[in-house]
Structure formats: structure tokens, C-alpha cells
N, C-alpha and C positions, 0 to 999 in steps of 0.2 A: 272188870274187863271193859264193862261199857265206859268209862269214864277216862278210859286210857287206850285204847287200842281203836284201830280203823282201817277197814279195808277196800282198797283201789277196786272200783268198778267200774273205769273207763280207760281200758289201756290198749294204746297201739305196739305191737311188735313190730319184728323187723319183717313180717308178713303185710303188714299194711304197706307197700311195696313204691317206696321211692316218698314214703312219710313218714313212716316209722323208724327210728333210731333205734329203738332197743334188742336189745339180744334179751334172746328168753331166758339162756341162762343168768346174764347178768341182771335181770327184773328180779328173778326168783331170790338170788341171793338176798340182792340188796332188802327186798322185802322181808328175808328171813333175820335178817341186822337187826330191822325195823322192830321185829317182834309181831311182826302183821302175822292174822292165822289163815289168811285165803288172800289170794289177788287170780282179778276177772280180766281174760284175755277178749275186746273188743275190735277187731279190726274192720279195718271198710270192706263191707260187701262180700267177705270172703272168710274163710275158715283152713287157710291151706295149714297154719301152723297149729289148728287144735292137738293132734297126736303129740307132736314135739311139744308143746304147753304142757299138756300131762301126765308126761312123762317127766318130765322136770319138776315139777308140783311135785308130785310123789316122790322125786328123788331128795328134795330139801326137807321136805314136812310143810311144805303152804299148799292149801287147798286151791286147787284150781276151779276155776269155775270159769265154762266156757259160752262164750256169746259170739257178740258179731254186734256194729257199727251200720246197720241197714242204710239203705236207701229205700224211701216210701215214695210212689208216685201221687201228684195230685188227684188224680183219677184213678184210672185202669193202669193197670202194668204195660197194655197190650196198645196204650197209645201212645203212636210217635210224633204227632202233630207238631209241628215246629211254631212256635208264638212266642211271646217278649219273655216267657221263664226258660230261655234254652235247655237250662239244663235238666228239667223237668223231675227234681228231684229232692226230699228233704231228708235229714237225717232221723233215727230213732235207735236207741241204747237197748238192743236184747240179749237176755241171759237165762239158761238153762239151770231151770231149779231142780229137773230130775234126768232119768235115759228118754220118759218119754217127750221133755221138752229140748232134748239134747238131737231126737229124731225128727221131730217137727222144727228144729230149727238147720235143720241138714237139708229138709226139704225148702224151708221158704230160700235160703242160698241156692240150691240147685234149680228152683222155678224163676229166680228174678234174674238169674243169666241167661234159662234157656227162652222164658218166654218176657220176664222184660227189661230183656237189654237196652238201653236208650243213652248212651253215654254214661251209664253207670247200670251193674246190675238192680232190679228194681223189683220190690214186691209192690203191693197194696193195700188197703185195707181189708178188702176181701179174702183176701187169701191170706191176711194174719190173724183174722176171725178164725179161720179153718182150722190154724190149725197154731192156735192160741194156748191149746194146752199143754201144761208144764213149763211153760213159760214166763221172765218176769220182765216186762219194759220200763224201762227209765226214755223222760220226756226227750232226752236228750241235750246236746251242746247249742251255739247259738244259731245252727245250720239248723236247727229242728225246726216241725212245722209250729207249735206252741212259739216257741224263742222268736220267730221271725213276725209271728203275727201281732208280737206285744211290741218290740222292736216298730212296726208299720201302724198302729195305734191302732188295730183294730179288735179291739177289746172282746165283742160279741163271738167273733169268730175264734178270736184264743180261746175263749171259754170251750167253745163246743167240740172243739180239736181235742183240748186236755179231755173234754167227756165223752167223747168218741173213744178214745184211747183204756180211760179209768173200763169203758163198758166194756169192749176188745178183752181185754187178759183179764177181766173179774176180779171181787171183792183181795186186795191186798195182794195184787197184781202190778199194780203200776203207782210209778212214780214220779213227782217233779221233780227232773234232777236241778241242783244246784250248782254252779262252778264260779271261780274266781280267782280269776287269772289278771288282775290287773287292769280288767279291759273295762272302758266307761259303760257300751252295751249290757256289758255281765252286770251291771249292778242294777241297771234301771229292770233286767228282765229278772232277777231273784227278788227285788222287792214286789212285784208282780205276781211271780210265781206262789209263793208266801201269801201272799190274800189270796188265789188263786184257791192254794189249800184248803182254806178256812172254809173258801166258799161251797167249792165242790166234795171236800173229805178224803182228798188224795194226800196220802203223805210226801212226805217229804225228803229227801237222799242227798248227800253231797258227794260230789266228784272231784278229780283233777280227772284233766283231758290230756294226758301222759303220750308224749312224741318219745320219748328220751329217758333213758335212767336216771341220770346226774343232772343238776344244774349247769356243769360244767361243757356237759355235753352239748348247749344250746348252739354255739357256731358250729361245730359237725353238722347238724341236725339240719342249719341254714345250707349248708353247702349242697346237702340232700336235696334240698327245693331247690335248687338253680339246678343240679342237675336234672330234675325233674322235666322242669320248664325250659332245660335249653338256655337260662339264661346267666348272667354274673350277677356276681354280690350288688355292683356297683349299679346296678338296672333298679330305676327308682318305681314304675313300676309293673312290677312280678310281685308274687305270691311270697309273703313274708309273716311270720309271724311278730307280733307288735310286742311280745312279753320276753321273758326266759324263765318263766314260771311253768311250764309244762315236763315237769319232769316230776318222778317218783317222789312225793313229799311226804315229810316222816309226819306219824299219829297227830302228835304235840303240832306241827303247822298248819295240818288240815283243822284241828278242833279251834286252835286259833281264829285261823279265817273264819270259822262258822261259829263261832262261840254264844249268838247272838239266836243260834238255831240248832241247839247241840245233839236234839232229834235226827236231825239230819244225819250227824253221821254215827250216833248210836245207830240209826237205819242201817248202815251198812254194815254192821256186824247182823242184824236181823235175817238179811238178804243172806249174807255168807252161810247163814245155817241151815246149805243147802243138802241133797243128795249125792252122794260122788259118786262119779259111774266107775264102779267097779270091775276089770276083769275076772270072765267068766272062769268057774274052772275047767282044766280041760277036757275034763269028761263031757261039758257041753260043744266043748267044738266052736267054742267061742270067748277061747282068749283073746289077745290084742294082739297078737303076733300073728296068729292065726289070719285076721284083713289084711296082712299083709303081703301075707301066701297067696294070700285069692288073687289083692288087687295085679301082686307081680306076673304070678300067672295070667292072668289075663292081657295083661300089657302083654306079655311074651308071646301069647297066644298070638294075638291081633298082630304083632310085627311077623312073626314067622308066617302068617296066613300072608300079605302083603309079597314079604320075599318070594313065597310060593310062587304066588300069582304073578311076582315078576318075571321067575325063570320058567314060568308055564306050568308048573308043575299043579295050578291049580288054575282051572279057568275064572277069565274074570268074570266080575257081576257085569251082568245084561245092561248096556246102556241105549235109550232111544238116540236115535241116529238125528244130530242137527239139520233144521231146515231153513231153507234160506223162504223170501216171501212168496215165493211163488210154488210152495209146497217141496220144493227135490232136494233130495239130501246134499247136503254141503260135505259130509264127513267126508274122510281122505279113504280111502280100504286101507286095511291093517293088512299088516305080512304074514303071510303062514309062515310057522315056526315050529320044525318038527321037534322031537323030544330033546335033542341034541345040543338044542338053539341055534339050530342051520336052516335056513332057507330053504324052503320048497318051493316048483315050481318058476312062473315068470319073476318070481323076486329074488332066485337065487341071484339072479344076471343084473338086480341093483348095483350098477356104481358106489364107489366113495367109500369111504373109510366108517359111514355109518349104517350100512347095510346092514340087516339083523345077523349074517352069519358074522359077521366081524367086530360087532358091537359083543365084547366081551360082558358087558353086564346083563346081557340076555344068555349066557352060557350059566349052565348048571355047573360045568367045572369050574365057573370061576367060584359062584354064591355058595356050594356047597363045601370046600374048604372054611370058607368065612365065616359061615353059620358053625360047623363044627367047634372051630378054634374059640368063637365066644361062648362055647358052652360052658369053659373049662375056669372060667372068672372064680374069684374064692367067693362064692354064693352062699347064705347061711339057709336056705330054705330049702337046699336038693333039687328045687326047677330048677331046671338050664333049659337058655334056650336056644339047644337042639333037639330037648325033650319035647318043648312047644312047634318045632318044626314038624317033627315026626309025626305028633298028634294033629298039627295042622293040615300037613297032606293026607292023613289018613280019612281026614275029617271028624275028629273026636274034641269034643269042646269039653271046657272045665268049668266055666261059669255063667 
């Protein structure tokens, strides 16, 4: 098997959003052509497609294996300072080798949008220390912080990045990835990489950086990036890729390319002999269908609370009243609105066509027809959400 098989650990779907070309169903097939026994779902910065991934996976027979495409900040997550690296952000290739690095990697995604957003969500190295386990990283493409530093001849500091990273995910943790796409940079940084190994005892992994299923796919994929960027083909320049080698390439072309390093991508059948996260049975109460009850439910929840609060039926949250500089409230007074959604008092006698009693989106007769009718949608989970109204206005939560 090692001598013949190989599997993709750096692929964008059509989740990697306005740069991924591929549909997940058609990755999965083609890789099941292939004879591949796993392919790793990598997107930037986000994870929206992991459920749809694995469910697909298990429907061909290719083992999924689910990651993410980080963005690492130079520093802190939590600095925005603006200086000559705008974009204040490098790449690194992480992959979940069990549930618990499947959970630690749901959180470093949910921290680097909530806490560091900066033009890209963003972790750091601190917080991939934390929560490093179960985890495996590859150096990454030539956006990585290693790729860039060998690229800018700064030799010392490639060094300590790759052993910064090897210490972060521990012993057979981490790897230099390798890629070769044609590109002049790609060759100066794996000959690099390569003594890199030798020197510090990090192995070694080869990738494709997969936009696109097919080769064929390459001008679709272009046409993606001008939309992206707002711009046309004919803009010399925009964001373009220099190859059309980024697509799903079979066992036999990857070992080609790397024939010189066949470690490499025997590694990545190594990698693939990961954990698969399993659906619970349902006497735990934690199938996979199951997250989806909760997450609808609560979506349902939250929208019916809103409605509520818009036809009164629920008071709103308490907000401080704006002040202009000399202390006195600027706010406008709000109209009393009795049950009905009719004007009380001096506001009955508002003018105009948007007066609260006339403004039919403040009437319960209009919103509660509305609410009822979307209940009736072909639902496969039994919540509707009029169930979520009901239990909204009662004030009864589900999650």
C-alpha cells in the first residue's frame, strides 16, 4: 500500500468560500477512482463544511479527516496594530487525529473569529499550545510562517518557527509540508525544508494545495477569483494563480513529483491512520442528527424570541439610553403599545402612515398568522417554529 496509494491532506472545498472550486461530493468520488483510502478536508479559517465532509466520506468509503487552513498571527491574536504586514497573518495546515482534537480544533476556529478577527480569523501560538492536543500540523503552503521566512533568507528564524511548531503538537506531531505546483519559490523552499528535516528531526509530508477536482476545472476556478476580487480575466493585475496544477492529482503523480522523497508521501498514508469520529448510539443522546435538533432548535428559538419582542409579546432587553456630550439623553421616547399593537395615550394621535397603531408589523394579527403558517414546512425533526414561539413567549429555553 505504501508504495502505491496516497492521500490529499490539503484540500479546499467549495466551503473555502469564493476559492474553492470543489464540491465535496465530487472530491469524494473522484478520490474513491483514485483508490485513495482517506482525503483531508482543509479550508481557510473555517469549518462550515466539516458535517457535509463526513457524511460524504462515509457515504463512498474514504475516510475523512477533518482540519482547517488556519491563519496564525505574528504575535497575539488580540493585536490589531496596523504596520507594513497588513494583513497580519500566516498560514498553518491543522488536522484532527482523534474527537478530542476534532474538539480543540472547533474551539481554536470559534476563538480566532471571536477574539482574533483582524482581516482574517486568527489564532496564535498560545492558544494552539492550549489546546494542541489531538492534534497534527503540517508547516503549511508558501503563505506559511516557515515558507515565507526561507523565501526572505532568513535562515535563523525559519529554523525556530519549524521548532516552535515541532514543540506546540509534540513528538510526531508536526510536519514539513511539502508542495509542487510548478512554482519557482516551491522548489527553493522543499530543498530547504528537506535539510530543515535533517537538522531538527521533523518529518516530512507531501501535499497538493487542491482549489479544484479536475485539471480541467482550472479556468472555472479563475473565473472564482475575479469574482472574488471584483475584477476580469483580462486585469493583469489581480490575484491569479501561476499553475493549473492544483487539483485532485492521482497516487502515481503525486509519488512522481516527490520520488526523490518517497517518505513524504508514505507519511501521508501514516497520518491517515487516524481516529474517525464516530456517531454515538442513540441511547447516548448523541448521534449526529441529534446537533442538529439542538442547533435548529435553537436557531428557532432565538428567531421566535425576536418576533415576540417585536409584536410586544415579549419585553425587550434593557438598553442605556444614548448621551450626547453634555450628559442628556439623545434617545427619541418609544410609543406605548398596548397588547393589541395600538397606541396608547399622546401617541395614539401620531400622524402618518407609520404611527404604531398603523404600522401593521407591530400587530400580533398580522405576525401571528405568519409564525403559525411557517410551522407547517416538511420538517424532519418535529420542531416548528411555532413550537419555538410558544415556548418563547412562555419563556421556556431548550439549549
Amino acid at each position: 500500500m505504501a508504495g502505491r496509494s496516497f492521500v490529499h491532506l490539503h484540500t479546499h472545498t467549495e466551503y473555502s468560500l469564493l476559492d474553492g472550486a470543489s464540491r465535496i461530493s465530487a472530491l469524494f468520488q473522484q478520490a474513491a477512482d483514485e483508490g485513495m483510502p482517506a482525503l483531508a478536508m482543509t479550508d481557510h479559517g473555517a469549518m462550515f463544511g466539516a458535517l457535509n465532509f463526513y457524511e460524504a466520506g462515509l457515504k463512498t468509503g474514504v475516510k475523512p479527516i477533518l482540519g482547517v487552513e488556519a491563519y496564525v498571527a505574528p504575535g497575539s491574536r488580540f493585536d490589531r496594530t496596523p504596520g507594513e504586514d497588513a494583513e497580519k497573518y500566516r498560514h498553518l495546515t491543522i488536522l484532527a487525529r482523534n474527537e478530542t482534537g476534532y474538539r480543540n480544533l472547533l474551539k481554536l476556529v470559534t476563538d480566532a473569529h471571536i477574539d482574533g478577527f483582524y482581516h482574517r480569523p486568527r489564532i496564535d501560538k498560545e492558544l494552539l499550545a492550549e489546546r494542541a492536543e489531538g492534534l497534527i500540523g503540517l508547516s503549511g503552503c508558501l503563505a506559511s510562517e516557515v515558507a515565507r521566512l526561507v523565501v526572505a533568507g532568513q535562515e535563523k528564524r525559519a529554523v525556530d518557527a519549524a521548532a516552535s511548531y515541532r514543540d506546540i503538537f509534540g513528538p510526531g506531531g508536526f510536519y514539513l509540508e511539502l508542495q509542487d505546483h510548478g512554482l519557482a519559490e516551491q522548489q527553493v523552499v522543499n530543498a530547504r525544508l528537506i535539510d530543515l528535516s535533517k537538522e531538527l528531526g521533523i518529518p516530512l509530508v507531501a501535499t497538493n494545495d487542491i482549489h479544484y477536482t479536475l485539471k480541467d476545472d482550472a479556468k472555472p476556478h479563475d473565473v472564482l477569483l475575479c469574482i472574488q476580487q471584483q475584477k476580469v480575466q483580462t486585469d493583469t493585475q489581480r490575484l491569479k494563480f501561476d499553475t493549473e496544477e492544483f487539483y485532485l492529482k492521482s497516487a502515481a503523480e503525486m509519488r512522481e513529483l516527490f520520488r526523490h522523497v518517497p517518505e513524504a508521501c508514505d507519511a501521508t498514508l501514516a497520518i491517515a491512520d487516524v481516529e474517525v469520529l464516530a456517531a454515538r448510539p442513540a441511547s447516548e443522546g448523541r448521534v449526529l442528527v441529534s446537533l442538529r435538533v439542538t442547533l435548529r432548535q435553537a436557531v428557532y428559538l432565538a428567531a421566535a424570541q425576536a418576533f415576540a419582542r417585536e409584536i410586544r409579546l415579549l419585553p425587550r432587553p434593557a438598553r442605556e439610553p444614548r448621551r450626547g456630550a453634555d450628559g442628556l439623553s439623545t434617545s427619541l421616547p418609544q410609543p406605548s403599545i398596548d397588547t393589541a399593537g395600538h397606541a396608547k395615550g399622546r401617541d395614539a394621535f401620531r400622524r402618518g402612515p407609520n404611527r404604531p397603531g398603523r404600522n401593521r408589523t407591530c400587530n400580533p394579527r398580522f405576525w401571528r398568522p405568519v409564525l403559525y403558517q411557517l410551522s407547517y414546512g416538511p420538517m424532519t425533526t418535529g420542531y416548528t417554529l411555532h413550537d419555538a414561539t410558544s415556548h418563547a413567549v412562555a419563556g421556556r429555553a431548550f439549549v
